[in-house]
MARROKOL-671737 format. One record per atom (N, C-alpha, C, O): residue in three letters; x, y, z. Coordinates in steps of 0.05 Angstrom, whole numbers, padded with zeros to 5 digits, always signed. Each point is the difference from the previous one (the first is absolute). Layout:
N
ALAXYZ;...
This chain:
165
UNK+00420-00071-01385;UNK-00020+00017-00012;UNK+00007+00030+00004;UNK+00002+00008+00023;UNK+00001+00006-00042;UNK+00005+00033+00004;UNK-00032+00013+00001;UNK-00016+00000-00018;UNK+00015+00009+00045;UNK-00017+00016-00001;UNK+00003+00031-00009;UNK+00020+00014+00003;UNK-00042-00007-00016;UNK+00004+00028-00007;UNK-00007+00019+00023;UNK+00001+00025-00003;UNK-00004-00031+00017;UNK-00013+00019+00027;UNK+00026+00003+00016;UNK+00009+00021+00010;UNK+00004-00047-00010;UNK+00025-00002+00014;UNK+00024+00029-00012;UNK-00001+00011-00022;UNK+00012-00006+00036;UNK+00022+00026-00004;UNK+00020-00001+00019;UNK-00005+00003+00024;UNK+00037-00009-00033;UNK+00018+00004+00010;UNK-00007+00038+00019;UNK-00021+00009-00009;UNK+00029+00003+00021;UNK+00013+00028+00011;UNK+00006+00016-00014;UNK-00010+00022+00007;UNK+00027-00019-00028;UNK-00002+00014-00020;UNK-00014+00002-00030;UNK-00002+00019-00016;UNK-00006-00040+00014;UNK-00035+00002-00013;UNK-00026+00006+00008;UNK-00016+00010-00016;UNK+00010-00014+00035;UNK-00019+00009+00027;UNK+00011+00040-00004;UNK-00015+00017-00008;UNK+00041-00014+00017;UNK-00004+00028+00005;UNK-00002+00009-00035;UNK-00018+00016+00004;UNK+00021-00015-00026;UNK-00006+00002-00019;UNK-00036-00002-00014;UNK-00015+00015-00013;UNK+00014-00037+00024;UNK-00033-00005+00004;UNK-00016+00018+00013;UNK-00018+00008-00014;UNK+00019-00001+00033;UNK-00013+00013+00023;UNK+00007+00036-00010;UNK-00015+00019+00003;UNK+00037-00021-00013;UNK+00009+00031-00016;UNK-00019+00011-00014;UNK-00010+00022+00004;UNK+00001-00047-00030;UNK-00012+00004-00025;UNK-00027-00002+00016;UNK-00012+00019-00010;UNK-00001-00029+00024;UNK-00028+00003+00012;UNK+00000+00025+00018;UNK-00019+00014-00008;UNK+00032-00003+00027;UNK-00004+00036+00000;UNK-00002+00018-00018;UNK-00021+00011-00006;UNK+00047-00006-00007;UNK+00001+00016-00028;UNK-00031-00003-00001;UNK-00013+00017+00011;UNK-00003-00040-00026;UNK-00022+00000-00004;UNK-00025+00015+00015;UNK-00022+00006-00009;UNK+00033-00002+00031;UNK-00024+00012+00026;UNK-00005-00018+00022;UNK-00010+00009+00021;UNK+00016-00038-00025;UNK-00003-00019+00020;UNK+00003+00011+00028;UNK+00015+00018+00007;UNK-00031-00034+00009;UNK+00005+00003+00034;UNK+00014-00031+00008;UNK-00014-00020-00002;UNK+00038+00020+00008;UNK+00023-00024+00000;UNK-00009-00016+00036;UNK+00013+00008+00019;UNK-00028-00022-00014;UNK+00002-00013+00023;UNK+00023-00035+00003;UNK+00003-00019-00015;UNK+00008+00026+00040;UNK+00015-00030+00000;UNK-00012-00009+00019;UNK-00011+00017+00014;UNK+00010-00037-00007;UNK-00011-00020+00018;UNK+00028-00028-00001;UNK+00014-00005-00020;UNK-00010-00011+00050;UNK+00020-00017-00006;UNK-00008-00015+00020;UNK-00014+00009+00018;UNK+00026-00038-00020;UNK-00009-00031+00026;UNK+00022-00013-00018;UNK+00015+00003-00019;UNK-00025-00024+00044;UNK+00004-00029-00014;UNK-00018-00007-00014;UNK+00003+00003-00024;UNK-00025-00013+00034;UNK-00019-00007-00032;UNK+00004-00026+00007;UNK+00005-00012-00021;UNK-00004-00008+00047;UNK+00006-00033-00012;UNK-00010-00011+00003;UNK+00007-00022-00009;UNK-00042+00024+00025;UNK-00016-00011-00010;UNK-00030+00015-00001;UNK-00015+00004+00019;UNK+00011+00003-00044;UNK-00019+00021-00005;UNK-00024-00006+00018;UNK-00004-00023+00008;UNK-00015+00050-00001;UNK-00024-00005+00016;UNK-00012+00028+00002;UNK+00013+00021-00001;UNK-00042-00024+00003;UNK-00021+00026+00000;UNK+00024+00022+00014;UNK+00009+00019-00012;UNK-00001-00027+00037;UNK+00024+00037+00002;UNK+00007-00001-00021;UNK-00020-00002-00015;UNK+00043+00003+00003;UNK+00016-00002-00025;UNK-00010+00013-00018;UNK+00012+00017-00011;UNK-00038-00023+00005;UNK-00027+00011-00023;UNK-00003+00022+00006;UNK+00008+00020-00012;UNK-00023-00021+00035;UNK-00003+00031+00012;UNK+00013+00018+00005;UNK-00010+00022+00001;UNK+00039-00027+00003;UNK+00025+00021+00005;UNK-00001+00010-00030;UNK-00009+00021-00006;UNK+00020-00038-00012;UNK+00007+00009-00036;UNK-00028+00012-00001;UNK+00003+00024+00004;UNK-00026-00029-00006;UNK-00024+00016-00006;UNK+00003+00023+00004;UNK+00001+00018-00016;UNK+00001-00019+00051;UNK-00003+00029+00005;UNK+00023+00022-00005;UNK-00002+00025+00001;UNK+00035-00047-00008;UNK+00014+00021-00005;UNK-00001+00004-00030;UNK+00006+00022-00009;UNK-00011-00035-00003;UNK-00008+00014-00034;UNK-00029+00021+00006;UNK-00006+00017-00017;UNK-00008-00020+00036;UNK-00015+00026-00004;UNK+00013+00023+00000;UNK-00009+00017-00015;UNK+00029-00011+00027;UNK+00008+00021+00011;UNK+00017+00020-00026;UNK+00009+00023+00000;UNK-00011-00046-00022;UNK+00023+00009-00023;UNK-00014-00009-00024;UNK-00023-00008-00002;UNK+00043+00011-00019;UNK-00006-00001-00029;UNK+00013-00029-00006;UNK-00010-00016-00016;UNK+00029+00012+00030;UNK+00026-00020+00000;UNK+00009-00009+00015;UNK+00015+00014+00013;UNK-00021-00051-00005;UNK+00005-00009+00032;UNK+00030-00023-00011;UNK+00000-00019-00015;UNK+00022+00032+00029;UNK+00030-00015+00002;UNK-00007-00023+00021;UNK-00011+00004+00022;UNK+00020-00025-00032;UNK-00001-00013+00031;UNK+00039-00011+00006;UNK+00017-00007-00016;UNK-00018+00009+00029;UNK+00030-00007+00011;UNK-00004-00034+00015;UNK-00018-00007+00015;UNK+00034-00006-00022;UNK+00002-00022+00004;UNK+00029-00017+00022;UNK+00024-00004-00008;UNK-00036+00000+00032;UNK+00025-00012+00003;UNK+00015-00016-00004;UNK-00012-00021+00006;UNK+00032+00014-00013;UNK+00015-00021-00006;UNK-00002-00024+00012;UNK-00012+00004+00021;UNK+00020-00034-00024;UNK+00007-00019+00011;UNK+00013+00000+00027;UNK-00009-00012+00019;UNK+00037+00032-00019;UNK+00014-00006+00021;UNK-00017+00020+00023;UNK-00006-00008+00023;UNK-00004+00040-00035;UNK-00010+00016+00011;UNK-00032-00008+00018;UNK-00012+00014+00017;UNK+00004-00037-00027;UNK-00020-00008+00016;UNK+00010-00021+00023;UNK-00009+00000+00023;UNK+00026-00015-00032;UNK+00015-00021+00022;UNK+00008+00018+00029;UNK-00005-00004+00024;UNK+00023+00030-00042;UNK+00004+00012+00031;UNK-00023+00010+00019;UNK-00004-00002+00024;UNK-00010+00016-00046;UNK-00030+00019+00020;UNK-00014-00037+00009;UNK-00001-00004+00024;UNK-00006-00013-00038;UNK-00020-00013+00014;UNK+00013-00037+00009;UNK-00009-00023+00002;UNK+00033+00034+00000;UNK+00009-00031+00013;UNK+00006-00025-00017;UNK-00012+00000-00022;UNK+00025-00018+00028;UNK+00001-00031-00007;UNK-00027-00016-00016;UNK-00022-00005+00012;UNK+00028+00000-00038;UNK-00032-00009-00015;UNK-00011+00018-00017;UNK-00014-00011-00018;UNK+00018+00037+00017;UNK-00008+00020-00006;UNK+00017-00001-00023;UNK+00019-00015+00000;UNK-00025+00037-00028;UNK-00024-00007-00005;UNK-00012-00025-00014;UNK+00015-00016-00012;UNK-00044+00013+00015;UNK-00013-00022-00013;UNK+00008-00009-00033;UNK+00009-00021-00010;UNK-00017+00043+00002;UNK-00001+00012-00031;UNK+00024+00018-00006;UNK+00005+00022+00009;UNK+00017-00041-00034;UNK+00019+00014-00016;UNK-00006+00031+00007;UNK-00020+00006+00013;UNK+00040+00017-00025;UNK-00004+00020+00000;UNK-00014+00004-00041;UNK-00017+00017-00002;UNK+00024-00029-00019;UNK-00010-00004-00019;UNK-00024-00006-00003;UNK-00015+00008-00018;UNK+00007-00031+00044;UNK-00030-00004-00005;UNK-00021+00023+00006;UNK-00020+00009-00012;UNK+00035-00004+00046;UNK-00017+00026+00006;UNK-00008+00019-00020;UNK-00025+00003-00002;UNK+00042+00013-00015;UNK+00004+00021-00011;UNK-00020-00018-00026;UNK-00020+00013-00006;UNK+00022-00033-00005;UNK-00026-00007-00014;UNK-00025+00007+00007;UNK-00013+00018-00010;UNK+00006-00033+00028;UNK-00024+00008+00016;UNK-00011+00022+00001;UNK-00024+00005-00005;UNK+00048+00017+00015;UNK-00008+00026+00009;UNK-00005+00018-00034;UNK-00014+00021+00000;UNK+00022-00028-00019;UNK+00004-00001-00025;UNK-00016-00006-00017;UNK+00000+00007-00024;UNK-00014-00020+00036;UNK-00037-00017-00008;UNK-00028+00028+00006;UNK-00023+00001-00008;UNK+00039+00017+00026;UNK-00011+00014+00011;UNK-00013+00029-00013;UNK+00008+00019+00013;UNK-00027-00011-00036;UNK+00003+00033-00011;UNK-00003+00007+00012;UNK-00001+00021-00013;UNK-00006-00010+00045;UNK+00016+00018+00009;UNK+00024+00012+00002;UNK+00007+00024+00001;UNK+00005-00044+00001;UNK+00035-00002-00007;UNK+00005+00004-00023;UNK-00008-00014-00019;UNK+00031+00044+00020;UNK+00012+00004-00019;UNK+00031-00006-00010;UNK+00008-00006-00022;UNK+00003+00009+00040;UNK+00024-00011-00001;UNK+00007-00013+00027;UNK-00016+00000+00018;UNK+00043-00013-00016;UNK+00015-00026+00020;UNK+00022+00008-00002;UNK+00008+00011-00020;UNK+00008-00015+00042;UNK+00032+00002+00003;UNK+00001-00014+00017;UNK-00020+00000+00015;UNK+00043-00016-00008;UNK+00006-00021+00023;UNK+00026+00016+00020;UNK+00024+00005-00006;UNK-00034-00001+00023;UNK+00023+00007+00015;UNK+00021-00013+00031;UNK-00012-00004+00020;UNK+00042-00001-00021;UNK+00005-00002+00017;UNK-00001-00003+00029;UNK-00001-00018+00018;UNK+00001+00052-00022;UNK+00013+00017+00023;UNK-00036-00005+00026;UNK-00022-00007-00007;UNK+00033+00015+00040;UNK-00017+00000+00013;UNK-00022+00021-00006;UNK-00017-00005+00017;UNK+00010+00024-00030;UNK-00012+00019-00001;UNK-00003+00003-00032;UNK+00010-00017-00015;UNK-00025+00043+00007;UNK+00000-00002-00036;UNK+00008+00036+00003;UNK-00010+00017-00015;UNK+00034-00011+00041;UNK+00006+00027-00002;UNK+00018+00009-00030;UNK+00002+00021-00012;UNK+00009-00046+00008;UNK+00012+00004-00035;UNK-00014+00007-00020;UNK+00007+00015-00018;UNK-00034-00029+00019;UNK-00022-00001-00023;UNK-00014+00036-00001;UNK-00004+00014-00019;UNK+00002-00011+00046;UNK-00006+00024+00002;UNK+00008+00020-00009;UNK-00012+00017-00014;UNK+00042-00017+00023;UNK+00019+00023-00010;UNK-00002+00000-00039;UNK+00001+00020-00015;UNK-00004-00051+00006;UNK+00006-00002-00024;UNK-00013+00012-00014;UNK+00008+00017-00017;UNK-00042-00025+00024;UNK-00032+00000-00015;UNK-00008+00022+00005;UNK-00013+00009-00019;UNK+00014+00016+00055;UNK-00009+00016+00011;UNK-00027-00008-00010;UNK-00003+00010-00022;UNK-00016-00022+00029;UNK-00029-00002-00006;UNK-00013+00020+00026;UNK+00008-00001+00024;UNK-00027+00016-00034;UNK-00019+00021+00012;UNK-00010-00004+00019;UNK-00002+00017+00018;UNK-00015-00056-00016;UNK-00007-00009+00030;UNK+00023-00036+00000;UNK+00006-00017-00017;UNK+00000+00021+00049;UNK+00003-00025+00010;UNK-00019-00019+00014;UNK-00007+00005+00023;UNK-00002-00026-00034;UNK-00028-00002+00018;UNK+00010-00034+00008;UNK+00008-00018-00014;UNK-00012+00020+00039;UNK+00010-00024+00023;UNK-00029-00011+00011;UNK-00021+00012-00001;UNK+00024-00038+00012;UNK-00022-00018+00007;UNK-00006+00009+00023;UNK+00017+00013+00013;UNK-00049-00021+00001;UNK-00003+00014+00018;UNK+00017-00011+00028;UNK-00001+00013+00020;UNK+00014-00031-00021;UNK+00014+00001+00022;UNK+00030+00008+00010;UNK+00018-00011+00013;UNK-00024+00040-00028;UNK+00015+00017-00004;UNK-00014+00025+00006;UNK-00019+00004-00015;UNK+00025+00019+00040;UNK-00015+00026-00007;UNK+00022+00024-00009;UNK+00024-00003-00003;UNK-00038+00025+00000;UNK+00027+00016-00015;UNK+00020-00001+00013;UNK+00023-00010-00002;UNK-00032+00021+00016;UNK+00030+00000+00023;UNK+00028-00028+00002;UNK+00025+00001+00000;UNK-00045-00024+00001;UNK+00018-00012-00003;UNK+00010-00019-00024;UNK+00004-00024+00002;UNK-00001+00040-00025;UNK+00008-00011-00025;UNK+00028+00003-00006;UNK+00009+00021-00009;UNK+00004-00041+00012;UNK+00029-00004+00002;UNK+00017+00023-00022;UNK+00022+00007+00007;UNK-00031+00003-00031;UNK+00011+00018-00012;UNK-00023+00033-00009;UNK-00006+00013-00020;UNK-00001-00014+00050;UNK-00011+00021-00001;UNK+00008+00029-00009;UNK-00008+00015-00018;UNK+00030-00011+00043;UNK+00027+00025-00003;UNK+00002+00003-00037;UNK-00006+00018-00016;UNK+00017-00041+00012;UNK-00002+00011-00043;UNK-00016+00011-00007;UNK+00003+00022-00010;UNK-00032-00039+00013;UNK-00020+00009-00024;UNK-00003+00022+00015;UNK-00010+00014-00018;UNK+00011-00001+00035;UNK-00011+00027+00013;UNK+00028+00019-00019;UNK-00005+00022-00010;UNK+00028-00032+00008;UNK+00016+00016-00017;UNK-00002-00001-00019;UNK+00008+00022-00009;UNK-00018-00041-00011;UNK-00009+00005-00025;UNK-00020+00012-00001;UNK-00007+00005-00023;UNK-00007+00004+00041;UNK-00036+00015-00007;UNK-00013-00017-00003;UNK-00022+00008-00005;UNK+00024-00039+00006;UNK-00027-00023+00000;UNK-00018-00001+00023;UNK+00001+00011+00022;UNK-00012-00021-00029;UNK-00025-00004+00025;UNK-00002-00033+00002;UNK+00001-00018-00016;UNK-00005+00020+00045;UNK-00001-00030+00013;UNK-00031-00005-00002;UNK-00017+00017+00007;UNK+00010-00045-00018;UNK-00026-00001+00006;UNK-00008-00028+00010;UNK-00001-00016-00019;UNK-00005+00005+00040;UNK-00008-00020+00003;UNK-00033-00012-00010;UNK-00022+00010+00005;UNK+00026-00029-00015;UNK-00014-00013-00012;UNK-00010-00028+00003;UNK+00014-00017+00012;UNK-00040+00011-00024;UNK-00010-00026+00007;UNK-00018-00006+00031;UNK-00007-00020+00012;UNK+00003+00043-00011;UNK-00013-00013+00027;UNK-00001-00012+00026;UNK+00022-00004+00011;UNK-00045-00003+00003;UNK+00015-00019+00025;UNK+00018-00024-00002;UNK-00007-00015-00019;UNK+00032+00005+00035;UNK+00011-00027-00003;UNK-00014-00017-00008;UNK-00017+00000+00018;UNK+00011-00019-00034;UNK-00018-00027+00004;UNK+00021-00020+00006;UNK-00010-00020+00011;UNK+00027+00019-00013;UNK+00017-00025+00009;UNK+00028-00002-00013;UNK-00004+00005-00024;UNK+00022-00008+00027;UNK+00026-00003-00017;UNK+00008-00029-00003;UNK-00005-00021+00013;UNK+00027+00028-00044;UNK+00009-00025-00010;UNK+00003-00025+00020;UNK-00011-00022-00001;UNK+00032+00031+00024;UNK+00004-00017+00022;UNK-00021-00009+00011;UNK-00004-00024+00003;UNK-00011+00044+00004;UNK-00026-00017+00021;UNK-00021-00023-00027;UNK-00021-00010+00010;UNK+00024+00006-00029;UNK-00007-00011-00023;UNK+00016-00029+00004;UNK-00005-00023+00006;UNK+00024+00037-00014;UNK+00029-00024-00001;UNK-00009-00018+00034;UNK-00013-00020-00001;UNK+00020+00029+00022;UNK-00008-00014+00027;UNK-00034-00010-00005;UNK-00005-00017+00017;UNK-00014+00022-00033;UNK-00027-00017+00003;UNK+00014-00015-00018;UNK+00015-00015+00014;UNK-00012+00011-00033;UNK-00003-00020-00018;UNK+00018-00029+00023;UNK-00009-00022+00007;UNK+00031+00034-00001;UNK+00018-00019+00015;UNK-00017-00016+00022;UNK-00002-00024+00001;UNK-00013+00050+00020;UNK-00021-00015+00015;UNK-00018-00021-00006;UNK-00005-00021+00013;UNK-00005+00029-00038;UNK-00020-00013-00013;UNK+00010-00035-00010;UNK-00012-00021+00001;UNK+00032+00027-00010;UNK+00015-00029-00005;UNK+00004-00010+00020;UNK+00000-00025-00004;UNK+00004+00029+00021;UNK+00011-00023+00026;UNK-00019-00026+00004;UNK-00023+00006-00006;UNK+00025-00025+00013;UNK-00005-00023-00005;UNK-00024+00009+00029;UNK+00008+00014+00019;UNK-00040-00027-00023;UNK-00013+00011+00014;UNK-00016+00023+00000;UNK-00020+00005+00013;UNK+00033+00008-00031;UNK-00011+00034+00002;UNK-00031-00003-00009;UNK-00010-00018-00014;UNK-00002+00040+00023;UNK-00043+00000+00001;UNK+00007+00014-00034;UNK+00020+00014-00003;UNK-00034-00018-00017;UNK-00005+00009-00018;UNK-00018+00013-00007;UNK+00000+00008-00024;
Protein backbone atom coordinates (compact mmCIF):
# COMPACT_ATOMS: atom_id res chain seq x y z
CA UNK A 1 0.00 0.00 0.00
CA UNK A 2 1.58 3.52 -0.87
CA UNK A 3 0.97 5.77 1.62
CA UNK A 4 0.67 9.34 0.77
CA UNK A 5 1.94 10.60 4.06
CA UNK A 6 4.87 8.27 3.59
CA UNK A 7 8.03 10.32 1.94
CA UNK A 8 11.26 9.03 0.83
CA UNK A 9 14.17 12.18 2.19
CA UNK A 10 14.13 13.92 -0.70
CA UNK A 11 10.40 14.31 -1.02
CA UNK A 12 10.01 15.08 2.67
CA UNK A 13 12.73 17.84 2.13
CA UNK A 14 10.73 19.16 -0.92
CA UNK A 15 7.54 18.76 1.05
CA UNK A 16 8.52 20.47 4.11
CA UNK A 17 10.14 23.29 1.55
CA UNK A 18 6.72 23.98 -0.07
CA UNK A 19 4.96 24.11 3.58
CA UNK A 20 7.48 27.08 4.84
CA UNK A 21 7.53 29.08 1.69
CA UNK A 22 3.85 28.99 2.74
CA UNK A 23 4.56 30.45 6.40
CA UNK A 24 4.34 27.00 8.07
CA UNK A 25 6.04 26.32 11.53
CA UNK A 26 7.91 22.77 10.47
CA UNK A 27 8.01 20.47 13.77
CA UNK A 28 9.71 16.81 13.63
CA UNK A 29 9.08 14.43 16.15
CA UNK A 30 10.73 10.64 15.71
CA UNK A 31 10.47 6.79 17.69
CA UNK A 32 9.89 3.63 16.97
CA UNK A 33 6.23 3.65 17.10
CA UNK A 34 5.91 -0.43 17.69
CA UNK A 35 3.41 -0.57 19.76
CA UNK A 36 1.23 2.47 19.88
CA UNK A 37 -0.13 3.78 23.43
CA UNK A 38 -1.61 7.03 25.28
CA UNK A 39 2.52 8.25 25.45
CA UNK A 40 2.78 8.04 21.76
CA UNK A 41 -0.63 10.21 21.53
CA UNK A 42 0.46 12.59 23.82
CA UNK A 43 4.01 13.13 22.53
CA UNK A 44 2.55 13.73 18.56
CA UNK A 45 -0.24 15.95 20.24
CA UNK A 46 1.78 17.92 22.02
CA UNK A 47 4.45 18.11 19.33
CA UNK A 48 1.98 19.22 16.56
CA UNK A 49 0.96 21.88 19.01
CA UNK A 50 4.02 23.47 18.85
CA UNK A 51 3.76 23.84 14.85
CA UNK A 52 1.73 24.20 11.74
CA UNK A 53 3.35 20.80 10.50
CA UNK A 54 4.21 17.62 12.57
CA UNK A 55 7.15 15.27 10.57
CA UNK A 56 7.37 12.19 12.31
CA UNK A 57 10.55 10.24 11.73
CA UNK A 58 10.28 6.65 11.87
CA UNK A 59 12.66 4.11 12.77
CA UNK A 60 13.50 1.48 10.68
CA UNK A 61 13.30 -2.35 11.15
CA UNK A 62 16.96 -2.87 11.66
CA UNK A 63 17.19 0.67 13.55
CA UNK A 64 14.79 -0.56 16.24
CA UNK A 65 16.49 -4.13 16.63
CA UNK A 66 19.65 -2.28 17.55
CA UNK A 67 18.13 0.54 20.08
CA UNK A 68 15.69 -2.14 21.61
CA UNK A 69 17.20 -5.68 21.35
CA UNK A 70 16.31 -9.29 20.07
CA UNK A 71 12.21 -9.48 19.14
CA UNK A 72 12.04 -6.05 18.54
CA UNK A 73 10.32 -4.72 16.54
CA UNK A 74 6.72 -6.12 17.03
CA UNK A 75 5.25 -4.30 14.04
CA UNK A 76 6.78 -4.18 10.32
CA UNK A 77 8.26 -0.77 9.78
CA UNK A 78 5.30 -0.38 6.90
CA UNK A 79 2.79 -1.23 9.33
CA UNK A 80 3.94 1.22 11.89
CA UNK A 81 4.15 4.14 9.50
CA UNK A 82 0.32 3.03 8.60
CA UNK A 83 -0.82 3.46 11.84
CA UNK A 84 1.07 6.55 12.50
CA UNK A 85 -0.51 7.57 9.08
CA UNK A 86 -4.09 6.95 10.36
CA UNK A 87 -3.11 9.76 12.47
CA UNK A 88 -4.33 13.90 11.28
CA UNK A 89 -2.10 15.07 13.31
CA UNK A 90 0.43 13.64 11.22
CA UNK A 91 1.57 15.20 8.38
CA UNK A 92 4.10 13.57 6.89
CA UNK A 93 6.48 10.01 7.58
CA UNK A 94 9.92 9.11 6.65
CA UNK A 95 11.49 5.88 7.79
CA UNK A 96 14.84 6.19 8.88
CA UNK A 97 17.97 4.02 9.33
CA UNK A 98 20.43 5.71 10.99
CA UNK A 99 20.71 5.82 15.15
CA UNK A 100 19.53 9.33 15.42
CA UNK A 101 17.31 11.52 12.74
CA UNK A 102 20.64 14.04 12.83
CA UNK A 103 20.28 13.49 8.79
CA UNK A 104 16.58 14.34 8.78
CA UNK A 105 17.45 17.38 10.52
CA UNK A 106 20.12 18.71 8.53
CA UNK A 107 17.78 17.76 5.51
CA UNK A 108 14.16 19.27 6.72
CA UNK A 109 15.90 21.99 9.33
CA UNK A 110 12.33 22.06 11.03
CA UNK A 111 12.01 25.20 13.59
CA UNK A 112 11.11 22.75 16.66
CA UNK A 113 12.55 19.22 17.55
CA UNK A 114 10.21 17.86 19.99
CA UNK A 115 11.35 14.51 21.93
CA UNK A 116 9.30 12.30 24.44
CA UNK A 117 9.39 13.08 27.87
CA UNK A 118 11.91 10.77 28.74
CA UNK A 119 14.12 12.84 27.23
CA UNK A 120 15.07 16.45 28.86
CA UNK A 121 16.73 19.11 26.76
CA UNK A 122 19.81 18.60 27.73
CA UNK A 123 19.81 15.25 27.02
CA UNK A 124 18.55 14.93 23.46
CA UNK A 125 20.93 12.99 21.48
CA UNK A 126 21.02 15.62 18.54
CA UNK A 127 20.79 18.52 20.47
CA UNK A 128 24.30 20.34 19.45
CA UNK A 129 22.44 20.50 15.64
CA UNK A 130 19.19 21.77 16.24
CA UNK A 131 20.82 24.51 18.45
CA UNK A 132 22.92 25.10 15.01
CA UNK A 133 20.16 25.25 12.94
CA UNK A 134 18.27 27.85 15.27
CA UNK A 135 15.57 25.03 16.25
CA UNK A 136 14.25 24.69 19.41
CA UNK A 137 14.12 21.51 21.48
CA UNK A 138 10.82 20.90 22.95
CA UNK A 139 9.92 18.09 25.01
CA UNK A 140 6.62 16.88 24.86
CA UNK A 141 3.79 14.73 26.07
CA UNK A 142 4.00 14.90 29.48
CA UNK A 143 4.72 12.64 32.43
CA UNK A 144 6.14 8.91 31.43
CA UNK A 145 3.10 6.64 31.67
CA UNK A 146 4.85 3.58 30.74
CA UNK A 147 6.84 2.48 27.64
CA UNK A 148 6.44 0.10 24.72
CA UNK A 149 8.71 -2.44 26.69
CA UNK A 150 7.21 -2.20 30.01
CA UNK A 151 3.79 -3.05 27.85
CA UNK A 152 5.55 -5.76 25.89
CA UNK A 153 6.90 -7.40 29.62
CA UNK A 154 2.94 -7.18 31.04
CA UNK A 155 1.39 -8.72 28.35
CA UNK A 156 4.21 -11.64 28.64
CA UNK A 157 3.59 -11.63 32.51
CA UNK A 158 0.12 -11.81 32.01
CA UNK A 159 0.28 -14.95 29.77
CA UNK A 160 2.22 -17.15 31.88
CA UNK A 161 0.37 -20.12 32.77
CA UNK A 162 -1.19 -19.15 36.29
CA UNK A 163 -1.01 -15.53 36.00
CA UNK A 164 -4.08 -13.45 38.37
CA UNK A 165 -6.12 -11.73 35.70
Amino acid sequence: MKLKKLKTLPELRKAVDRERRSGKKIVLANGCFDLIHVGHIRYLKGARAKGDVLVVALNSDASVRSLKGKGRPLLAAEERAEILAAFEFVDYLTIFPEANVEKILLAIRPDVHAKGSDYTVETVPERKTVRKLGGEIYIAGGPKVRSTSDIIRDIADRSKPGAVE
